[in-house]
C-alpha positions as MATLAB code, in Angstrom:
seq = 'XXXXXXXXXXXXXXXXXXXXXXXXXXXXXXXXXXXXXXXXXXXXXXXXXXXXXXXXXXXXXXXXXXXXXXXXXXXXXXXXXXXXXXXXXXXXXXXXXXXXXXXXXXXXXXXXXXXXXXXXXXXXXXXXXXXXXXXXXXXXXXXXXXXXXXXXXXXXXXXXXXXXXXXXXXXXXXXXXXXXXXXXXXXXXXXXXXXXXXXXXXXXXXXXXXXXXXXXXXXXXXXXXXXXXXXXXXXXXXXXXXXXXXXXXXXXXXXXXXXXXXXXXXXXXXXX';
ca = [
       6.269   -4.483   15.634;
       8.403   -7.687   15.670;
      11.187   -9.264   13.973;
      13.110   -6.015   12.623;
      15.917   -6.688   10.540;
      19.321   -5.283   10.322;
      18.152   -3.199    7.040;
      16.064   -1.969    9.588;
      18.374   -0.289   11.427;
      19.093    2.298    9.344;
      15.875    2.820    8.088;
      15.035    3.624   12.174;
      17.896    6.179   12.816;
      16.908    8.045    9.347;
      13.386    7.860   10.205;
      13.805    8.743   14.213;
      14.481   12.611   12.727;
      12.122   12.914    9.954;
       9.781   15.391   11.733;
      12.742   17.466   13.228;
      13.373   20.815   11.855;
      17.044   21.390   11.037;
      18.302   24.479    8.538;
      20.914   22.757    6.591;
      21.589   26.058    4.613;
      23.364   26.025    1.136;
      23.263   22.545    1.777;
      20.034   21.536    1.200;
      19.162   19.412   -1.644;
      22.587   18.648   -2.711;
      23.818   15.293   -3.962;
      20.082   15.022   -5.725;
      21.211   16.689   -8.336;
      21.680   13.756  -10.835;
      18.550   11.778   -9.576;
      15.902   11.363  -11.623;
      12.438    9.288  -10.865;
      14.222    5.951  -11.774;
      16.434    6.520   -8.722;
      13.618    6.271   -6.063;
      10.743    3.467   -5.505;
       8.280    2.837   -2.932;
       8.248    0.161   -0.549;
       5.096   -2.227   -0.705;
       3.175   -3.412    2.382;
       2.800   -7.015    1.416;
       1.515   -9.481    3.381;
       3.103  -12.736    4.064;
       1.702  -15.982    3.529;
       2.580  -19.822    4.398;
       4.696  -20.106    1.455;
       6.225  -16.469    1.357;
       9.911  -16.904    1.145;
      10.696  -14.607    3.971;
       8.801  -17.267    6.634;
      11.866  -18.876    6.073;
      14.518  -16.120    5.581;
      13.546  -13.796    8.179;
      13.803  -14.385   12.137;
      10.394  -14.416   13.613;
       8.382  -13.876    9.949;
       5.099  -15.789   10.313;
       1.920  -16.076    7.708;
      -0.565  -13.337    8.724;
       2.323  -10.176    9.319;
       2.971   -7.745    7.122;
       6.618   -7.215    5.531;
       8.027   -3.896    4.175;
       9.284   -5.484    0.759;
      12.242   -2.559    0.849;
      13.392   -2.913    5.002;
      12.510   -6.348    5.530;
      10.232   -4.759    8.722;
       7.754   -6.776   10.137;
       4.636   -6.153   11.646;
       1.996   -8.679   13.634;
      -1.321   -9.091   12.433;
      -3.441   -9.232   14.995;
      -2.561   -5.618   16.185;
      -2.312   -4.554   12.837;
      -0.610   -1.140   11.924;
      -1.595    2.455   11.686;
      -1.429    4.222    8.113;
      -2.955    7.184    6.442;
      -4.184    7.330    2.859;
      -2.403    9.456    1.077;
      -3.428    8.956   -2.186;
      -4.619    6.212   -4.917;
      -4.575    4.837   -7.834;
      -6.888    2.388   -9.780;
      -5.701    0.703  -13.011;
      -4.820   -3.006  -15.034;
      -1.448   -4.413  -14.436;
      -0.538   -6.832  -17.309;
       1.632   -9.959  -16.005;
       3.224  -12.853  -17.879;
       1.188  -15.795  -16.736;
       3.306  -17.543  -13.968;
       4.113  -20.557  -16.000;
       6.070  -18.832  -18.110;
       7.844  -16.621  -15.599;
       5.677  -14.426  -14.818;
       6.292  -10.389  -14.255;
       4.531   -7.055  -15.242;
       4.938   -5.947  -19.081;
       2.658   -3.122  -18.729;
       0.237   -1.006  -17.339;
      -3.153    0.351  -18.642;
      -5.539    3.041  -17.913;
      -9.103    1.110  -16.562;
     -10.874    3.051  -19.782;
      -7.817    1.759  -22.285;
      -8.979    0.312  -25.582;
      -7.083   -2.659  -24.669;
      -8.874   -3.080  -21.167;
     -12.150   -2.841  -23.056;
     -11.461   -5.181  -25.852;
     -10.363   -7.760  -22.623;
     -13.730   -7.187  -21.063;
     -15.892   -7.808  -24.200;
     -14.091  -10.830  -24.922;
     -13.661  -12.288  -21.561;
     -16.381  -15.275  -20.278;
     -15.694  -14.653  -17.304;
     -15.378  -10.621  -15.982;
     -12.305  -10.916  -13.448;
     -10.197  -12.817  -16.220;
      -8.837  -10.885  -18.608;
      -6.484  -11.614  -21.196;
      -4.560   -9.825  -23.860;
      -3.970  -11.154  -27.160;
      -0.510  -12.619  -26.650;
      -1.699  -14.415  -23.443;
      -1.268  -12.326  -20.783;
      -3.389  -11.673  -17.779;
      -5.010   -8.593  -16.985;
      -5.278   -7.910  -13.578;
      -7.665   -4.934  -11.975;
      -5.605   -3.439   -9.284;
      -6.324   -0.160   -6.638;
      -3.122    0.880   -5.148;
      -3.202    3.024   -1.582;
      -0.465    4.946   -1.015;
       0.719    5.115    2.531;
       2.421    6.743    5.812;
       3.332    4.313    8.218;
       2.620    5.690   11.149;
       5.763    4.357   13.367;
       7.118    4.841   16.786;
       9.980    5.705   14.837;
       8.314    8.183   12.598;
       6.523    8.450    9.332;
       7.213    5.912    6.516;
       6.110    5.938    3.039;
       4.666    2.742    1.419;
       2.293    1.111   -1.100;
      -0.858   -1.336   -0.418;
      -1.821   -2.819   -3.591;
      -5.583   -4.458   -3.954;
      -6.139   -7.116   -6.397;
      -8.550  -10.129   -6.165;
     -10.073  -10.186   -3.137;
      -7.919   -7.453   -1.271;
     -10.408   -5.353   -4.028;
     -13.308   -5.798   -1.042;
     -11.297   -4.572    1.971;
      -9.929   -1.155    0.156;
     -13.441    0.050   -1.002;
     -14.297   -0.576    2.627;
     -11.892    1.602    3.639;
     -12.479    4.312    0.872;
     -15.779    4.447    1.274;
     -15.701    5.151    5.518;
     -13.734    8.135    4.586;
     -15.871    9.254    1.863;
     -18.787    9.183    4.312;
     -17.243   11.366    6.717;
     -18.839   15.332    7.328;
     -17.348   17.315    8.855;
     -18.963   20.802   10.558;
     -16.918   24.353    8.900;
     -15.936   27.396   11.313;
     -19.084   29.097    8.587;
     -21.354   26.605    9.968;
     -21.588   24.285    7.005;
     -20.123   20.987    6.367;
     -17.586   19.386    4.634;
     -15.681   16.284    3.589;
     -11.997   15.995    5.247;
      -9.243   15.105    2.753;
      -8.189   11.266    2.391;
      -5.275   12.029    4.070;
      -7.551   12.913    7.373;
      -8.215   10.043    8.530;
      -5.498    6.986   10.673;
      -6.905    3.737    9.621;
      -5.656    0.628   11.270;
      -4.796   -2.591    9.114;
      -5.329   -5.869   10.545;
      -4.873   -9.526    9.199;
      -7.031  -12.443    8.782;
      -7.206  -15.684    7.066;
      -9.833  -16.199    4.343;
     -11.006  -19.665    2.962;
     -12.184  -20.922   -0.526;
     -12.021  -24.202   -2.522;
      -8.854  -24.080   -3.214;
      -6.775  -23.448   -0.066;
      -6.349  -20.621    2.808;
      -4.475  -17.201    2.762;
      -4.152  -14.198    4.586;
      -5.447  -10.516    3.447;
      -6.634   -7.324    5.688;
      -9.093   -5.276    6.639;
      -9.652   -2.134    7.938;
     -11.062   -0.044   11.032;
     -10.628    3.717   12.157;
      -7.614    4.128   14.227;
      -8.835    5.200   17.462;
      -9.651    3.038   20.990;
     -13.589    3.148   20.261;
     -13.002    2.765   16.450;
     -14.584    5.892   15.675;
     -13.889    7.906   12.486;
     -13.747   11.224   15.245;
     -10.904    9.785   17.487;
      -8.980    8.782   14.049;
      -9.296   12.203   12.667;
      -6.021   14.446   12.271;
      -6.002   18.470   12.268;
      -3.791   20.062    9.356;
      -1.452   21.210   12.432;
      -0.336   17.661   12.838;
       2.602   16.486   12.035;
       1.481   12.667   10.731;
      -1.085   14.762    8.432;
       1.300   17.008    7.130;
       3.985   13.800    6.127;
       0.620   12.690    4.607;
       0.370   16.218    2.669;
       3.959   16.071    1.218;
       3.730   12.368    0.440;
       0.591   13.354   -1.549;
       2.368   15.985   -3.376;
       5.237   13.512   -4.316;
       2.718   11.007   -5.833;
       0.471   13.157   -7.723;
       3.872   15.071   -9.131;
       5.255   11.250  -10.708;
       8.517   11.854   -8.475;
       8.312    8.078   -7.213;
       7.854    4.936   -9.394;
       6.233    2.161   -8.629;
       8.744   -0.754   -7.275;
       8.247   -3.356   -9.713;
      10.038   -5.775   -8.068;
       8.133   -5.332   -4.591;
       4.949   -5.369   -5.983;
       6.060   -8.846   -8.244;
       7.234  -10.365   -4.466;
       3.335   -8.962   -3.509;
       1.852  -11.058   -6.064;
       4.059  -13.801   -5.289;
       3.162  -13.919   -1.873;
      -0.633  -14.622   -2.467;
      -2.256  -11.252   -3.407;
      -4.696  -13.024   -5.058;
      -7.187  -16.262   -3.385;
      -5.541  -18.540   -5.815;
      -2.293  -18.874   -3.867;
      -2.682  -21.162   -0.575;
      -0.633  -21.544    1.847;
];
């Protein structure tokens, strides 16, 4: 890790106690009372390119890390960082088209009526267009603990373009995965199983160079077996709770992170 900020701080001393067990008592849960899902969002793992903003305002920010929109954390590249998948989500995210200021108006389910009128009336499949003009953009989202020195942290990857490629990589090592039952039979290990490590690289096209990830098992041979958690693990159970969270619609997405995402080259059409 590299180039924390002073947000960071904080985020570090809350984080450094996450997995301790304290009894607060009759205290528990209070000041939450008034909070509802609009008071919460989750940090997106973006990844920073040559013209991300943050190169400039954040000590030691290169192209290639990745930046915790929400902390301002940094991580290098090159040795990547170690998540679990917690859970997903696969749907179109309609934008204002960047010349006219761009921005997310809406989302729609990948089976909307909207989504398929796009498709039949597109010329070419990964453009898709509303009727007033706006751009439909196919988009999986992972959610995430960061698996920290510090501790767990929740956050969201989201795949568009050609980050699309990298993320069914990823899904589909875990969905290959058997695993042998006490009964003698076999079975598939939840998502949340599994420590994957994300790495940068730079891609090339026609029209410039950027930055987007891939994936490997999280282990020193790169084997799915080294990477695997028990359910008595700590990192798996964060990765049980955060599950619970997402599938229960406590958190909202961060709008505004995942806007500075898409800003910051999600898709090959942004070089640096």
């Amino acid at each position: 890790m590299a180039g924390r900020s002073n947000n960071a701080v904080a985020t570090q001393a809350q984080n450094s106690t996450a997995l301790t067990s304290v009894d607060y008592g009759e205290y528990a849960n209070s000041g939450f009372e008034n909070t509802t899902q609009d008071d919460f969002a989750i940090p997106f793992l973006d990844i920073l390119q040559g013209q991300s903003p943050e190169v400039e305002s954040l000590d030691a920010a290169k192209p290639g890390m990745f930046h915790n929109t929400v902390t301002d954390d940094l991580f290098d590249g090159k040795e990547g960082i170690s998540v679990v998948v917690c859970a997903t989500a696969h749907e179109f995210v309609e934008w204002k088209p960047r010349n006219q200021g761009g921005g997310i108006v809406d989302r729609h389910a990948i089976d909307s009526e909207l989504v398929q009128t796009a498709r039949q009336q597109s010329e070419k499949f990964n453009e898709l267009t509303t009727p007033d003009g706006n751009d439909l953009v196919e988009t999986y989202y992972a959610y995430l603990i960061l698996n920290l020195p510090d501790g767990p942290l929740p956050a969201v990857l989201s795949c568009s373009s050609t980050r699309i490629k990298p993320y069914k990589a990823m899904m589909t090592k875990a969905n290959m995965i058997m695993v042998p039952t006490p009964s003698g039979g076999k079975v598939k290990p939840p998502l949340f199983a599994h420590k994957f490590r994300l790495t940068t690289l730079k891609k090339r096209n026609a029209d410039g160079e950027w930055f987007s990830f891939e994936v490997k098992f999280d282990s020193p041979d790169a084997s799915a077996v080294g990477a695997r958690l028990a359910p008595s693990d700590d990192l798996f159970q964060a990765a049980v709770g955060f599950n619970e969270v997402i599938r229960s619609g406590a958190f909202k997405t961060n709008e505004a992170g995942e806007a500075k995402s898409r800003a910051n080259g999600v898709d090959e059409n942004v070089p640096f």
